[in-house]
Residue, then its C-alpha position, 0 to 999 in steps of 0.5 A: x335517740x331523738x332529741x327532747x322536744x324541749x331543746x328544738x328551735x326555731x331558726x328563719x327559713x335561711x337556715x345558719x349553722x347552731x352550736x347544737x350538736x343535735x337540733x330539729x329545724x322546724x319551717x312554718x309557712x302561713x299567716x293568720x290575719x283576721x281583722x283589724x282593730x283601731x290603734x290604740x283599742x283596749x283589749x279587755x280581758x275575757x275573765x271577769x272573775x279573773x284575780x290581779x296582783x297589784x302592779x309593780x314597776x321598781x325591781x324587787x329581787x329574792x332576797x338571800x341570806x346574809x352570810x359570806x363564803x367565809x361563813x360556809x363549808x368549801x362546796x367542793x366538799x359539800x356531800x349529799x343531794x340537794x333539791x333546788x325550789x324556787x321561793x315562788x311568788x305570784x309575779x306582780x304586773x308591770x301595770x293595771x292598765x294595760x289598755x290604756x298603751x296598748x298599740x293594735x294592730x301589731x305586726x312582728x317577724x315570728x321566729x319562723x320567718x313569718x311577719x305574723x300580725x295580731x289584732x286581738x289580745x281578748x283571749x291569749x294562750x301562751x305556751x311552751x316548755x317552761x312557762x316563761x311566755x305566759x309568765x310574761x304575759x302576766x309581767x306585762x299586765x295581760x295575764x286576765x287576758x290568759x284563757x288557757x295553760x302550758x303544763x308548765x305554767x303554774x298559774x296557781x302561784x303565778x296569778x292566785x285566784x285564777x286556778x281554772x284555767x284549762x290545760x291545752x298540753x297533753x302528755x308532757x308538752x304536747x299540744x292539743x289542737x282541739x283543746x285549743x280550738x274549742x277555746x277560741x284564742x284570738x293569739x297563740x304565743x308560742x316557741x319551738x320548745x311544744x308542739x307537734x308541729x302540725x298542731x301549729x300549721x292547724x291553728x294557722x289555718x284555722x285562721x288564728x295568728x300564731x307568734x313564734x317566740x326566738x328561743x333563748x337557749x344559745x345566750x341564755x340568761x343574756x336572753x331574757x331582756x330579748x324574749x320579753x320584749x318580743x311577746x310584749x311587741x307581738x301583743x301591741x304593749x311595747x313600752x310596757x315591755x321595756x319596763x318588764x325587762x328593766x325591772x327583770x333584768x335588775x332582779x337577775x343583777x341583784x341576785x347574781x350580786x348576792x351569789x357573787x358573796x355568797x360564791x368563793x373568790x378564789x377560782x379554785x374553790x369555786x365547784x366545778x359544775x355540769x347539766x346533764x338531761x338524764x332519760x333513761x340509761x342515757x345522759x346529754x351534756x348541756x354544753x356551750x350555747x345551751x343555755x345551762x352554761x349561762x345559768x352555771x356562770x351566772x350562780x358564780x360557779x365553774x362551768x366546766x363545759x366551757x372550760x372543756x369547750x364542749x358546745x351545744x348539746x348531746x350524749x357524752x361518754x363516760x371517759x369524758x365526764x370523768x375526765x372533766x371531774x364536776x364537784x356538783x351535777x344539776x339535773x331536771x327533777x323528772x329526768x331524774x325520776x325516770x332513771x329511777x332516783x339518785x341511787x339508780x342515777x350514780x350507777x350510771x357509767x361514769x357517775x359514781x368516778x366523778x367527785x360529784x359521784x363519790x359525793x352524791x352531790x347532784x342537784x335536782x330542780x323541776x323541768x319546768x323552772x331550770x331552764x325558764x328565762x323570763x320574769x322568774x329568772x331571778x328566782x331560778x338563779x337564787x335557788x340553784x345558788x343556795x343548794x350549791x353553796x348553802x344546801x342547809x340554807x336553802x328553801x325546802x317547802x313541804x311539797x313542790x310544784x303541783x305539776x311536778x308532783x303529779x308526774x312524779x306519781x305518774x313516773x312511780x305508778x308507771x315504773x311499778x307497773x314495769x317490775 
């Protein structure tokens, strides 16, 4: 089985060794230029209608409830499914005037190896698996400069008011190239978690500069300062990204500080926790450098693919998720919509022996925020903190993310129509 599309990475033409068990290397050659722009132009945004948040620059972290370990039941004995939901909010921009700092043009190393140059920030598409780069776009005070969206990304929530952006992604995350081209973006940032690949060279020839954003999936949640950063460099707004990441990084300390009472002290009690990438009637391990280790530590629980020194990514056995005896198992929402639900899931080899199994604790959370580093990193954090430790506790809306919701029909429909 192939890889999924949404752990493929980009690495440099020199091609060094990965903790990945199973990774597509993908090389782009090419370099889009089309003009220069004085230093310092103020690139307006296309979208007059366009609807801002107000600016923010001091860190405003989710805020949990006040209760201690001592307060909660043990959550290795927790039972029953939860379904994490992040209590989303629309991201405020580090500044509302962007403009006035913004530094063109602007020249950076893709992740690709590629020195990518961008001179016109009026029309920008931000693109990949989880949202994470147009949610940065928005941090940085560039979201009305956004002329379209991922799957992903759900502007909706993340910028209210500005709910007509077109879609440029079809079935899932791939890219539609004429979708894209007919919308004239003047910068496309993207990573290696979409594609397919011959899209992107189509855009490079077309002329259109396209950005290359390091995936952060090997440190992870460490990761977010990093990539950040990078797209705030390739749109010419550099300092406005140091204060992004200031602000992002002291929401995530927060709240990895709020779970940190909320969580056991003693190591004992804290749940033994694995990601498995559920498809069908296999599963992944997301193991060592995959990025889930890094969330798992981060809510304050036991990450038990480290503790077995299990790297990277790929099919596991059962033998050795019984073995590794997990109290809690986190999944994506639409993985486990595909094998057919929880009661399906459990029958899967090895499941049910597992202290997780016997306790129908799995922890579901939407594909397209589990593994999101960016601005709403915090948030990721704060919702699988709460299912695990304090499921009763935890934010549970009515409905959940619209594009979750819309394939989960279409995953429904599609399953009906094979019985």
């Amino acid at each position: 089985m192939a890889m999924p599309r949404f752990l493929r990475r980009f690495k440099p033409s020199t091609v060094r060794k990965t903790t990945w068990s199973a990774v597509i290397v993908a090389l782009v050659v090419g370099l889009g230029i089309n003009g220069f722009h004085n230093v310092g132009t103020v690139s307006l945004a296309e979208n007059a209608d366009c609807v801002s948040t107000p600016p923010q620059t001091e860190p405003a972290p989710p805020v949990l409830p006040e209760v201690t370990s001592a307060d909660l039941a043990s959550p290795r004995e927790i039972t029953g499914p939860t379904t994490a939901y992040t209590e989303s909010s629309a991201i405020p921009p580090i500044t509302d005037a962007a403009g006035a700092v913004q530094q063109l043009p602007a020249t950076v190393m893709s992740a690709d190896g590629v020195s990518t140059t961008v001179t016109d920030t009026t029309r920008i598409l931000a693109l990949n698996q989880n949202g994470g780069l147009a949610a940065a776009v928005i941090g940085l005070g560039l979201g009305c400069n956004l002329i379209g969206r991922d799957t992903a990304t759900d502007i909706p929530t993340l910028m209210p008011g500005n709910e007509n952006l077109p879609l440029v992604t079809q079935n899932g995350h791939e890219l539609a190239a004429e979708a894209i081209l007919n919308l004239a973006p003047t910068v496309v940032i993207s990573d290696g978690s979409v594609g397919p690949y011959d899209v992107q060279l189509q855009l490079r020839e077309a002329g259109i500069p396209v950005v290359m954003v390091p995936t952060p999936y090997e440190a992870g949640v460490n990761s977010v300062g990093e990539q950040i950063q990078f797209v705030a460099d390739a749109l010419g707004v550099g300092l406005l990204g140091e204060s992004l990441v200031e602000r992002t990084n002291a929401e995530i300390a927060s709240t990895i500080q709020q779970l940190g009472r909320i969580a056991p002290t003693d190591p004992e009690e804290k749940p033994r926790v694995v990601f498995l990438y559920l498809r069908g009637n296999i599963y992944y391990w997301f193991g060592i450098g995959s990025g889930a280790d890094s969330i798992i530590q981060s809510i304050s629980a036991r990450d038990v693919a480290t503790e077995v020194g299990f790297e990277g990514m790929a099919p596991t056995n059962s033998e050795a998720l019984i073995k590794a005896e997990p109290d809690v198992i986190i999944v994506m929402t639409l993985g486990l919509a595909s094998v057919g639900g929880l009661d399906a899931a459990l029958e899967l080899p090895g499941i049910k022996q597992t202290p997780a199994g016997q306790n129908q604790r799995i922890v579901d959370m939407s594909d397209y925020e589990v593994m999101s580093f960016g601005p709403r990193t915090a948030w990721v954090i704060a919702a699988l903190g709460m299912a695990i430790y304090a499921p009763e506790l935890s934010y549970q809306p009515e409905h959940g993310p619209e594009a979750v919701e819309e394939r989960l029909e279409e995953i429904n429909e599609e399953m009906s129509e094979q019985e």
